[in-house]
C-alpha positions in Angstrom: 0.0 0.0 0.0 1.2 3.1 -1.0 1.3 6.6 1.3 -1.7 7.6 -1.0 -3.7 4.7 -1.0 -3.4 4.2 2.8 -4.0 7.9 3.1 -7.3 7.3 1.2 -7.9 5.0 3.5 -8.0 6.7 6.5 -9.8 9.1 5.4 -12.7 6.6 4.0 -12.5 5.0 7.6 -12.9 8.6 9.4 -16.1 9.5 7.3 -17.7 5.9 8.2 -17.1 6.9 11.9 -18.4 10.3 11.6 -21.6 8.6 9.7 -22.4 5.9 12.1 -21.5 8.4 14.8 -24.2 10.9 14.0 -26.6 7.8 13.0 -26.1 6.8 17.2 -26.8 10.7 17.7 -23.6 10.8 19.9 -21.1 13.8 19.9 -17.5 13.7 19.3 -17.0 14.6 22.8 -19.3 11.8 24.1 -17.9 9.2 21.9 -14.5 10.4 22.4 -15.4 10.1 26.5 -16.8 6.7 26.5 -13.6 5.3 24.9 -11.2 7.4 27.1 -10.3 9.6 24.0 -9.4 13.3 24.2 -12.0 14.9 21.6 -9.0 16.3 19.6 -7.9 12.9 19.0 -11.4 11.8 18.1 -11.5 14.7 15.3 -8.0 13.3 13.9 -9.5 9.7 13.8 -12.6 10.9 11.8 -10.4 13.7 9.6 -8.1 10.7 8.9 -5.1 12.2 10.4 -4.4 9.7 14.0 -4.7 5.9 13.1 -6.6 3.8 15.7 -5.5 0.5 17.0 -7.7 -2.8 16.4 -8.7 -2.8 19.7 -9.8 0.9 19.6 -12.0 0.2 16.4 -13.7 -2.5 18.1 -14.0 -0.1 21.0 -15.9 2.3 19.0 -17.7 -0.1 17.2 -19.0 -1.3 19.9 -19.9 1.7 21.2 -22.1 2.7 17.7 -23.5 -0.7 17.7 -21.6 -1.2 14.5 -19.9 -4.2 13.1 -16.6 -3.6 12.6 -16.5 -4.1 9.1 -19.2 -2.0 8.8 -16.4 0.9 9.7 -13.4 -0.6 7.9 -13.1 0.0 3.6 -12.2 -2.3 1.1 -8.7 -1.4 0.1 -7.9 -0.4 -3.4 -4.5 -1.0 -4.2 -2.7 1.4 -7.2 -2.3 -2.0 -9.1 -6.3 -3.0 -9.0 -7.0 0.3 -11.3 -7.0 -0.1 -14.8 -3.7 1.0 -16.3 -5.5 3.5 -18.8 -7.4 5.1 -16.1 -4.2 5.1 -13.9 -2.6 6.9 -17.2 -5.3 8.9 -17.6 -5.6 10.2 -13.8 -1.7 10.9 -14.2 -1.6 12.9 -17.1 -4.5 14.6 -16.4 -2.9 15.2 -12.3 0.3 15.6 -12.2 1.8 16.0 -8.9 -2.0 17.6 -7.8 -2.1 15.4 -4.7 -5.3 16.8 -3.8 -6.9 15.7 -7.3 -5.6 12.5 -7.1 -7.1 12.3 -3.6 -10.4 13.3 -5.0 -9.6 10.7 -8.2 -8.6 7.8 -6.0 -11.9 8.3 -3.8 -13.7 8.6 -7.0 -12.8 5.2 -7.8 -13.4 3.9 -3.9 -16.8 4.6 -4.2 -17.3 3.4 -7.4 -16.0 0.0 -6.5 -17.3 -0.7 -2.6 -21.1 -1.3 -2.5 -23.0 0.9 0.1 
């Protein structure tokens, strides 16, 4: 996995927290408490900036009444996209991290069923 596919990740992971967080009607704060997190570090886990342990997505799994693969995406690796899209996203990008952000979640949601 490279840093942008793991980075796309995260982020996918954060937004399924936030979503099933709101769907329990529970706060950041309150989550955060009942798991012994600081709120800060609750933001960072839904922004996709801090990386929770196993243990700590089962925590808050729990606590949402979630599975947790209900929380966790499918990974896309580089290699699983076609090789003219991948060309295509490349010329068309560049070095525009924050396109190919957009791009590669593009293609996340296109292949994970909701």
């Amino acid at each position: 996995m490279d840093k942008e596919e793991k980075r796309t990740f995260y982020l996918e992971l954060g937004k399924r927290i936030t979503k099933h967080r709101k769907k329990a009607g529970l706060k950041q704060e309150s989550l955060a408490s009942l798991i012994s997190l600081s709120r800060t570090s609750m933001i960072n886990i839904e922004k996709g900036r801090q990386q929770p342990s196993i243990y700590l997505l089962c925590e808050i799994a729990n606590h949402l009444n979630v599975t947790v693969t209900a929380l966790v995406p499918k990974l896309i690796r580089s290699d699983e996209i076609r090789p003219d899209w991948k060309k295509t996203i490349d010329t068309q990008f560049g070095n525009d991290s924050k396109a190919i952000e957009t791009m590669n979640r593009f293609l996340f949601d296109v292949k994970t069923p909701k």
